[in-house]
C-alpha positions in Angstrom: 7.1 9.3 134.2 6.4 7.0 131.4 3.7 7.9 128.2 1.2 5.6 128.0 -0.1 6.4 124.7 1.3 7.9 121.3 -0.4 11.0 121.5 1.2 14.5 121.7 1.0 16.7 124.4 -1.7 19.0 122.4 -3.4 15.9 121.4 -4.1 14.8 124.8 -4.9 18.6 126.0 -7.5 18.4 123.8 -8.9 14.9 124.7 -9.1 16.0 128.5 -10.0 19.7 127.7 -11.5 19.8 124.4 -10.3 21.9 121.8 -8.7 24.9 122.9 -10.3 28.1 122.0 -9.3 30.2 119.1 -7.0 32.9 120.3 -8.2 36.5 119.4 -5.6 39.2 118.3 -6.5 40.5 122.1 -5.3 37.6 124.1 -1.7 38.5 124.3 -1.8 41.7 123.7 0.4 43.6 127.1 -1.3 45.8 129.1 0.0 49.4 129.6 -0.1 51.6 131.9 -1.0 55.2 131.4 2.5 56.9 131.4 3.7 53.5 129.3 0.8 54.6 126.8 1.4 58.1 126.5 5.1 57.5 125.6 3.9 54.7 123.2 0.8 57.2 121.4 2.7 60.5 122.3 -0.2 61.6 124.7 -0.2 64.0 126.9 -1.7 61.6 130.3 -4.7 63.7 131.0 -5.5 63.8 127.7 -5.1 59.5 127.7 -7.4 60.2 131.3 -10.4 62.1 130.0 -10.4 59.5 127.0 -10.5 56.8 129.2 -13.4 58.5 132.3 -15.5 59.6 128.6 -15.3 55.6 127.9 -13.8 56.2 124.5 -10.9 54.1 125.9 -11.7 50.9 127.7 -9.5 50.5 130.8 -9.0 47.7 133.2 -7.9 47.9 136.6 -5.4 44.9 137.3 -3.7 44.1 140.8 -2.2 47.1 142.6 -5.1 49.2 141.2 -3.5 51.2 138.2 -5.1 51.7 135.5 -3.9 49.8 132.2 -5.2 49.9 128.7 -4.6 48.1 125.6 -2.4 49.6 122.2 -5.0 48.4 120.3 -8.0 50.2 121.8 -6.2 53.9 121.6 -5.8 52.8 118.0 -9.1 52.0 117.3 -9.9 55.4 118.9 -7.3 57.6 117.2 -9.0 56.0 114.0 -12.5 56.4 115.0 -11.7 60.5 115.6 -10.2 60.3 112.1 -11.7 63.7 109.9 -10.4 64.3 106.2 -8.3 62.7 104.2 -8.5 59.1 102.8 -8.7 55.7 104.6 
């Protein structure tokens, strides 16, 4: 199938779709699941579980049901139980 016109691919995405939104640091970040996170973090799992039913963690149920969470958000709460010492 012939090109019609000299635009590029993204070009003509963002004629017909507008321009695409700005990818956050989120967007393609992997989910894991809760043993994948616990080997990752060194987490014992029902410690990564009552972290997660408290709501400290955020946790998204995907497909087949198991829970998955993102790297990112046990970071962010590992840092936001920080005490001592300097940032």
């Amino acid at each position: 199938m012939a090109k019609n016109s000299d635009k590029s691919d993204r070009e003509q995405l963002e004629f017909d779709f507008g321009e695409p939104p700005q990818s956050s640091p989120l967007s393609h970040e992997p989910l894991l699941t809760i043993p994948e996170a616990c080997i990752v973090f060194n987490l014992k799992p029902h410690v990564l579980r009552k972290a997660i039913k408290a709501g400290t963690i955020p946790s998204y149920r995907i497909g087949n049901g198991r829970i998955r969470v993102r790297a990112s958000d046990i970071t962010a709460a590992i840092e936001a139980s920080r005490s001592g010492g300097a940032k």
